[in-house]
Backbone as XML, in Angstrom:
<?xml version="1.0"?>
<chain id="A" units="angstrom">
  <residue number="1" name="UNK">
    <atom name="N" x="0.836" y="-1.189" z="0.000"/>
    <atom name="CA" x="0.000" y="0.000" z="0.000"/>
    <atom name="C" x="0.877" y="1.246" z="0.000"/>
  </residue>
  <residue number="2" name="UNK">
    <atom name="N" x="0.351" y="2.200" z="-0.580"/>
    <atom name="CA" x="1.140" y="3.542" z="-0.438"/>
    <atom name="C" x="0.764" y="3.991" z="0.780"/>
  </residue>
  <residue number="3" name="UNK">
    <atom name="N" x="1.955" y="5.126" z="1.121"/>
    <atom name="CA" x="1.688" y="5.514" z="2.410"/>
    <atom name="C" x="2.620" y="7.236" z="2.061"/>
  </residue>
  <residue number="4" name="UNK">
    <atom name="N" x="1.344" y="7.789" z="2.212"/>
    <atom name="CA" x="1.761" y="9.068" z="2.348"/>
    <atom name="C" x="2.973" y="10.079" z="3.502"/>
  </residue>
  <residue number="5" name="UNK">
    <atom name="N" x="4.025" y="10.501" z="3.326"/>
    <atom name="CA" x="4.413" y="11.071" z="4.491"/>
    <atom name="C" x="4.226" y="12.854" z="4.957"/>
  </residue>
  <residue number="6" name="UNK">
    <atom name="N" x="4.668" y="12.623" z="6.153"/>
    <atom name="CA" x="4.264" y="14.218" z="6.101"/>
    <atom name="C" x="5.046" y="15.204" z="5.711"/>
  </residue>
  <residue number="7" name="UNK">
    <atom name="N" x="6.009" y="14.697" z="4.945"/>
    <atom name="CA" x="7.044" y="15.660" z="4.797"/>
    <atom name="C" x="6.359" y="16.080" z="2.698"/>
  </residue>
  <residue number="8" name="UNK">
    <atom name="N" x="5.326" y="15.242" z="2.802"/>
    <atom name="CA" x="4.668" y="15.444" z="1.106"/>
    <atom name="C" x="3.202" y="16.242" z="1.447"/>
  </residue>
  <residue number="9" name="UNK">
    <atom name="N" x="3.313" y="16.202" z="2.643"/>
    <atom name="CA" x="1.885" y="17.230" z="2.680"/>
    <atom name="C" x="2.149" y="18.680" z="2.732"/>
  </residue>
  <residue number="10" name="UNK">
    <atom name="N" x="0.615" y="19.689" z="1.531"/>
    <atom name="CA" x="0.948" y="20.446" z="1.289"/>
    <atom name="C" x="-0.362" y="21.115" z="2.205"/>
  </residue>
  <residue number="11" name="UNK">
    <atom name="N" x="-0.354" y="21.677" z="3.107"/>
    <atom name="CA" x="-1.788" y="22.606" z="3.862"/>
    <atom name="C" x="-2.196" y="23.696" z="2.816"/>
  </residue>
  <residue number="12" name="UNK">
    <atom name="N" x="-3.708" y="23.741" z="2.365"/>
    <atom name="CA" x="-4.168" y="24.248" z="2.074"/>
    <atom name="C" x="-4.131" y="25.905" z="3.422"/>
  </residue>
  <residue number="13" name="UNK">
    <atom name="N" x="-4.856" y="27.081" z="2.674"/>
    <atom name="CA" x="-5.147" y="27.929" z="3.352"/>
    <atom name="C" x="-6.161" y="27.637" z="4.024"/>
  </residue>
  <residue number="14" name="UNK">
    <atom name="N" x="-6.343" y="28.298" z="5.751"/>
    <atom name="CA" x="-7.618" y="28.074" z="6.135"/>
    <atom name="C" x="-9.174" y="28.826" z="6.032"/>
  </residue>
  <residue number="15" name="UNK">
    <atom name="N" x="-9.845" y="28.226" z="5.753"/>
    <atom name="CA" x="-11.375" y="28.459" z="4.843"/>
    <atom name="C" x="-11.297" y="28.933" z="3.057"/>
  </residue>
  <residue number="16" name="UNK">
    <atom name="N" x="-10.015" y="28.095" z="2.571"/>
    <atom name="CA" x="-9.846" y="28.273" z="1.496"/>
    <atom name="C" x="-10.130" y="26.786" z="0.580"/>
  </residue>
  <residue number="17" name="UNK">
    <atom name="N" x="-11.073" y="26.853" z="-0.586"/>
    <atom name="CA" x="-10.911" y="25.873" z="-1.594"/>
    <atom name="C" x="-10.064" y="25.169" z="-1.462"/>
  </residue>
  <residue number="18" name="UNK">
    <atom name="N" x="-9.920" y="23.981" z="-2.600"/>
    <atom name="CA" x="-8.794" y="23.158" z="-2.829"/>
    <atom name="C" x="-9.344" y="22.172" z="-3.363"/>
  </residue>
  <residue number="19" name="UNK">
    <atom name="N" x="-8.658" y="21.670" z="-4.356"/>
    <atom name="CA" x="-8.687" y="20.558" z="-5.326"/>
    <atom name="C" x="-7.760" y="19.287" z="-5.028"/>
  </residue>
  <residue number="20" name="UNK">
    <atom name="N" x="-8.413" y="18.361" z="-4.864"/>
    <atom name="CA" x="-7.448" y="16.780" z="-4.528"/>
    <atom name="C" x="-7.269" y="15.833" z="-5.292"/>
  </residue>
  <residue number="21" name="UNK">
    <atom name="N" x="-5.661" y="15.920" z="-5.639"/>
    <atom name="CA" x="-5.483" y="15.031" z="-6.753"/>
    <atom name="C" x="-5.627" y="13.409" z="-5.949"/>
  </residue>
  <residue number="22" name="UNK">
    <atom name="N" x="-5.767" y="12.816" z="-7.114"/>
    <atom name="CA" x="-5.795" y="11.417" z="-6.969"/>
    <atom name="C" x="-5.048" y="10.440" z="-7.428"/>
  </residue>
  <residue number="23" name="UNK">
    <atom name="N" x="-3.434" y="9.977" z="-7.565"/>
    <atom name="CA" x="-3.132" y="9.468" z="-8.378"/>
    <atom name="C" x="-3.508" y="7.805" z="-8.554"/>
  </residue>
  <residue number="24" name="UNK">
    <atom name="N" x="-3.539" y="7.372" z="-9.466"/>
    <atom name="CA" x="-3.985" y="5.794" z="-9.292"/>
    <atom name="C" x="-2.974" y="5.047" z="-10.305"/>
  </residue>
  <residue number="25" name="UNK">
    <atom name="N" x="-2.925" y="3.814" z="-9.818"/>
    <atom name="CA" x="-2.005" y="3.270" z="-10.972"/>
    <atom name="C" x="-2.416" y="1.753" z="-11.325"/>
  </residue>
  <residue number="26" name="UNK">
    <atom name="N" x="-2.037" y="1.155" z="-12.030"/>
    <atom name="CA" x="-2.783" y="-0.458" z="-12.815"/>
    <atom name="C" x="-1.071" y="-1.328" z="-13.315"/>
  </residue>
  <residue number="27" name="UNK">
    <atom name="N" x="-0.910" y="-2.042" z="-12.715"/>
    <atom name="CA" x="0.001" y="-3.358" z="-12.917"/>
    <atom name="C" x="-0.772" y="-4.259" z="-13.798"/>
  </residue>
  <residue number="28" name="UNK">
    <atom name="N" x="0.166" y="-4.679" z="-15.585"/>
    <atom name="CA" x="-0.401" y="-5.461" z="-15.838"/>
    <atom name="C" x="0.481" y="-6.455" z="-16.150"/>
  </residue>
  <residue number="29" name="UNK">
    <atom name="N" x="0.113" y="-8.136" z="-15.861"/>
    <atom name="CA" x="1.174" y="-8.979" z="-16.217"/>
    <atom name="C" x="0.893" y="-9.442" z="-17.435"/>
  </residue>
  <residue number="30" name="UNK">
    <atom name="N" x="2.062" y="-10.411" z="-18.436"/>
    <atom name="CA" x="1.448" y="-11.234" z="-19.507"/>
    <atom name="C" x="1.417" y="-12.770" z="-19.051"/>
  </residue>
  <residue number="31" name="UNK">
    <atom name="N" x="1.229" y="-13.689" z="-19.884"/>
    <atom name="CA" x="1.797" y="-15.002" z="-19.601"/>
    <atom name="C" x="3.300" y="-15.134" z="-19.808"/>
  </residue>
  <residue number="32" name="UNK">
    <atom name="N" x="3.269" y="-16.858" z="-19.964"/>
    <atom name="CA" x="4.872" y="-17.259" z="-19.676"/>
    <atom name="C" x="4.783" y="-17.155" z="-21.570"/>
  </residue>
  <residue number="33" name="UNK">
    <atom name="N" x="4.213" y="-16.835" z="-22.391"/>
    <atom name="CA" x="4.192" y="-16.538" z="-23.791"/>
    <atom name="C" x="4.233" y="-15.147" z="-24.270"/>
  </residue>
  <residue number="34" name="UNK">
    <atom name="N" x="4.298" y="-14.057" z="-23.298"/>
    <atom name="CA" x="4.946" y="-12.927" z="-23.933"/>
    <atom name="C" x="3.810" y="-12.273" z="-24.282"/>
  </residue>
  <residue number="35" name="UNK">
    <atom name="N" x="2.298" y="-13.341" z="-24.270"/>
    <atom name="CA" x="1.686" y="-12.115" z="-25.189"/>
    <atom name="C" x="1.313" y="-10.524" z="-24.535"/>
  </residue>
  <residue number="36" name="UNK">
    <atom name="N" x="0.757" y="-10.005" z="-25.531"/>
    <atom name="CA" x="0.422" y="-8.751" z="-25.531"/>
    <atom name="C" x="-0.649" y="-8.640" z="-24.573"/>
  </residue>
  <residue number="37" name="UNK">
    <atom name="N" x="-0.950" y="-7.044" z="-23.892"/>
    <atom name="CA" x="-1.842" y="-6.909" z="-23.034"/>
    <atom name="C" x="-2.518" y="-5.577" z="-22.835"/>
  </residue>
  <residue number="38" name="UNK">
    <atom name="N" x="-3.134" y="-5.516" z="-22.588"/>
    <atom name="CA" x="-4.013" y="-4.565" z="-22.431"/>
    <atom name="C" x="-4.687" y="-3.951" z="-21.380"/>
  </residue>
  <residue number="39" name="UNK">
    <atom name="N" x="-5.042" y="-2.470" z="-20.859"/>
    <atom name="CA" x="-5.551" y="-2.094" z="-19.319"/>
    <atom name="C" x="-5.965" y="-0.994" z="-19.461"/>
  </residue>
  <residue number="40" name="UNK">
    <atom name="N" x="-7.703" y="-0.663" z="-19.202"/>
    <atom name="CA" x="-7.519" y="0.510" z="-19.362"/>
    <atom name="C" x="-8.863" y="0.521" z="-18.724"/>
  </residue>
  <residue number="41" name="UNK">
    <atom name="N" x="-9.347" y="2.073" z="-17.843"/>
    <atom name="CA" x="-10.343" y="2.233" z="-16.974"/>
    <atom name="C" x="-11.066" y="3.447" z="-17.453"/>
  </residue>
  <residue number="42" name="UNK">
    <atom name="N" x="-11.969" y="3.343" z="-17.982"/>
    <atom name="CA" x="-13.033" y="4.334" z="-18.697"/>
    <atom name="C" x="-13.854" y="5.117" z="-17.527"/>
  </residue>
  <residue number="43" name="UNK">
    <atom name="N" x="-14.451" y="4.695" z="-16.523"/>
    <atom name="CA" x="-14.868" y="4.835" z="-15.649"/>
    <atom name="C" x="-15.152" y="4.182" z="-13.941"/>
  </residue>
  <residue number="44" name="UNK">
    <atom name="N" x="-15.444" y="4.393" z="-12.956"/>
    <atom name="CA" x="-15.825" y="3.653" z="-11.639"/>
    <atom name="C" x="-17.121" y="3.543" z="-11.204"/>
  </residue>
  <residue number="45" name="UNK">
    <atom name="N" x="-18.056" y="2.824" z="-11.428"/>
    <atom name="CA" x="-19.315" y="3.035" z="-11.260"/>
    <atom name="C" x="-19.730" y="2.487" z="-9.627"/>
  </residue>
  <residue number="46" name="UNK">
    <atom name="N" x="-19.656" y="3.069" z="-8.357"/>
    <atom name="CA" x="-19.854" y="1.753" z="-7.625"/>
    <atom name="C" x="-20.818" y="2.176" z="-6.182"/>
  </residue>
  <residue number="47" name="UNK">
    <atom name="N" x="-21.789" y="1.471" z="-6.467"/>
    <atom name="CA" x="-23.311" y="1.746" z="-5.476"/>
    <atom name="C" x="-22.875" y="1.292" z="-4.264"/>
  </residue>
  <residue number="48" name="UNK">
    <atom name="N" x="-23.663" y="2.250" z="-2.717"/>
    <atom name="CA" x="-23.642" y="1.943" z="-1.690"/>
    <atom name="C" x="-24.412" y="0.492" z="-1.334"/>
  </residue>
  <residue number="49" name="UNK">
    <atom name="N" x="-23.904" y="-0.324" z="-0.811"/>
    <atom name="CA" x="-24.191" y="-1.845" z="-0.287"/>
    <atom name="C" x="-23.378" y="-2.708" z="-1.687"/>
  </residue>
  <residue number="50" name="UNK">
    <atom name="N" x="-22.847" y="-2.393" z="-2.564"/>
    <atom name="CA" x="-22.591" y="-3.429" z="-3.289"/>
    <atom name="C" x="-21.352" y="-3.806" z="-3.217"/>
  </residue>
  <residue number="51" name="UNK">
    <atom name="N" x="-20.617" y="-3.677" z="-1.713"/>
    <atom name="CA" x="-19.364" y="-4.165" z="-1.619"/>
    <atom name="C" x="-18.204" y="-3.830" z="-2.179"/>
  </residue>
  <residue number="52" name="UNK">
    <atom name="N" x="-18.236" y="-2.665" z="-3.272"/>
    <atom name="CA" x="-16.963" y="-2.283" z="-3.784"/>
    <atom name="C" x="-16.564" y="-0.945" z="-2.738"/>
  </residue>
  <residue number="53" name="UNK">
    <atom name="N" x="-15.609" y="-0.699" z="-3.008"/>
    <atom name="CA" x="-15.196" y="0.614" z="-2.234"/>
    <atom name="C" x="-14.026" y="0.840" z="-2.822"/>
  </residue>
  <residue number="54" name="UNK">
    <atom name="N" x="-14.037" y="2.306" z="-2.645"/>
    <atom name="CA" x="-12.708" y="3.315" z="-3.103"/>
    <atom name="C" x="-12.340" y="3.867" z="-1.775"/>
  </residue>
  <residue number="55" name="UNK">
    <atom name="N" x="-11.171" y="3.622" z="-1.142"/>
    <atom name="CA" x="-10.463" y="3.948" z="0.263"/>
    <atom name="C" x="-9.569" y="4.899" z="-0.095"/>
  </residue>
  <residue number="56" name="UNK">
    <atom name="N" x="-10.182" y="5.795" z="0.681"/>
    <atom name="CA" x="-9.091" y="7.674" z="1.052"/>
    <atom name="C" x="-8.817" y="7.916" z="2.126"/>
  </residue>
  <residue number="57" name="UNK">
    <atom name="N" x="-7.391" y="8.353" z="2.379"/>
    <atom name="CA" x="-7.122" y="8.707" z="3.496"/>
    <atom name="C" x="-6.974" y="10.103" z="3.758"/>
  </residue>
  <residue number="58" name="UNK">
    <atom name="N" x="-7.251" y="10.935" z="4.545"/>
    <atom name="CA" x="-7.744" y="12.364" z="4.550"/>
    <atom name="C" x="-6.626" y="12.829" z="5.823"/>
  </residue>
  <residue number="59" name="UNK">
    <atom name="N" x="-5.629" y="13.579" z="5.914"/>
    <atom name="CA" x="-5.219" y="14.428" z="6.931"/>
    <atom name="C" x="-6.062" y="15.737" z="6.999"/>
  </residue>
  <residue number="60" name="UNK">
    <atom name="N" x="-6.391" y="16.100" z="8.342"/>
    <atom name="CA" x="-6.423" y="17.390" z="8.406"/>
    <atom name="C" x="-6.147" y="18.135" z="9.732"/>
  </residue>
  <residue number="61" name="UNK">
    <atom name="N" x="-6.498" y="19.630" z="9.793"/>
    <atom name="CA" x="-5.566" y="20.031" z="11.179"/>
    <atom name="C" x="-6.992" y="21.301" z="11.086"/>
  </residue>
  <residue number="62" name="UNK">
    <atom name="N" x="-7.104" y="21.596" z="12.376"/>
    <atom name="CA" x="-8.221" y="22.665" z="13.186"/>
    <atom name="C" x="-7.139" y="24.169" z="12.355"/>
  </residue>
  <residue number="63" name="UNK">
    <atom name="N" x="-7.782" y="25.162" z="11.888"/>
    <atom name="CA" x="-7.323" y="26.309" z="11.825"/>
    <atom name="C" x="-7.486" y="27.003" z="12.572"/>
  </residue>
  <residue number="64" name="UNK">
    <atom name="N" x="-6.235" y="27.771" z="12.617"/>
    <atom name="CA" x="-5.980" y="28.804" z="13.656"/>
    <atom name="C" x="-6.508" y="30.390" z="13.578"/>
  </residue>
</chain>
């Protein structure tokens, strides 16, 4: 798992906007034949109770 440190966190201003990137990434293997492969994610479609989930981890700090 990735693990963010704090020396990569950037504090927003306080009661200011902000936009959160997301980076994501996809490992793909072939067989023991070399072939060719393919990976690619068009979209995430995923309903509450149906067991999928997208996990974020959120720092934040009280402004002063």
């Amino acid at each position: 798992a990735n693990r963010l440190k704090q020396t990569d966190v950037q504090w927003s201003a306080c009661g200011a906007s902000t936009l959160i990137s997301v980076n994501t990434s996809v490992v793909v293997q072939t067989n023991e034949k070399n072939e060719l492969v393919t990976s690619s994610i068009d979209s995430s479609d995923i309903q509450s109770g149906s067991g999928a989930a997208i996990k974020f981890g959120l720092m934040y700090r009280t402004c002063k």
